[in-house]
N, C-alpha and C positions, 0 to 999 in steps of 0.2 A: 285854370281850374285846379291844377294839378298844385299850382304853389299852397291854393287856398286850404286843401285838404292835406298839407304839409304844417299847418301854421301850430295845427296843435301836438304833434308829435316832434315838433322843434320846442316848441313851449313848455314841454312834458321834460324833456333833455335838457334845458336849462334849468329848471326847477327842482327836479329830484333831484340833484344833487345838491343843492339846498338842504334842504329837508334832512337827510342824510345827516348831513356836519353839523347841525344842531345840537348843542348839548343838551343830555337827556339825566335823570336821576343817577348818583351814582355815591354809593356805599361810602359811609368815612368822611362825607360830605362835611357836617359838625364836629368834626372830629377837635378840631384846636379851638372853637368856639365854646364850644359846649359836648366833652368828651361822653357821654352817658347819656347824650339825647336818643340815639337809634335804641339803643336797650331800652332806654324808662318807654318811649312808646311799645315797642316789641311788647313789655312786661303789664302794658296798661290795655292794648288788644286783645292779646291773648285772654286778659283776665274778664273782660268784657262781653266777648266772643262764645266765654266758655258760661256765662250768665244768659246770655243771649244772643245767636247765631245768625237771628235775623238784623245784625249790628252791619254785617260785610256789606250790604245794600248802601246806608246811609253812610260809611266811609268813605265807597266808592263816589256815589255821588259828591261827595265833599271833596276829593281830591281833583274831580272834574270839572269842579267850579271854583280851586283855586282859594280854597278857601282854609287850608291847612296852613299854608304861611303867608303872616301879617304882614 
C-alpha cells in the first residue's frame, strides 16, 4: 500500500525535471534570420494596443494556440 501511494511522488520526480530543461521563448531568437523581427512586432502591438486595448485578449489567445509561428 505504501509503494502504491509512492507511485506518484516518484512520477512527479521524474517529470519535473523534464519540464524544467525545456526550452522556453528567449529574446534575439530572429536575430540572424530576420534581425528587426522582435521590434517591427513590438512597433505593430504597441500601435494596435493603443487603437484598441481590448487587442491583449485575442493575442493571448493566439499565442496559446500556436498560431503565431507557421
Amino acid at each position: 500500500m505504501k509503494l502504491f501511494m509512492m507511485i506518484p511522488v516518484i512520477l512527479f520526480c521524474c517529470v519535473f525535471p523534464l519540464a524544467l530543461a525545456a526550452d522556453g521563448l528567449q529574446v534575439g531568437f530572429y536575430s540572424t534570420s530576420c534581425g528587426k523581427a522582435e521590434s517591427i512586432v513590438e512597433k505593430v502591438v504597441q500601435k494596435r494596443f493603443s487603437q484598441d486595448n481590448s487587442i491583449t485578449a485575442a493575442l493571448l489567445r493566439m499565442h496559446f494556440h500556436d498560431c503565431f509561428v507557421r
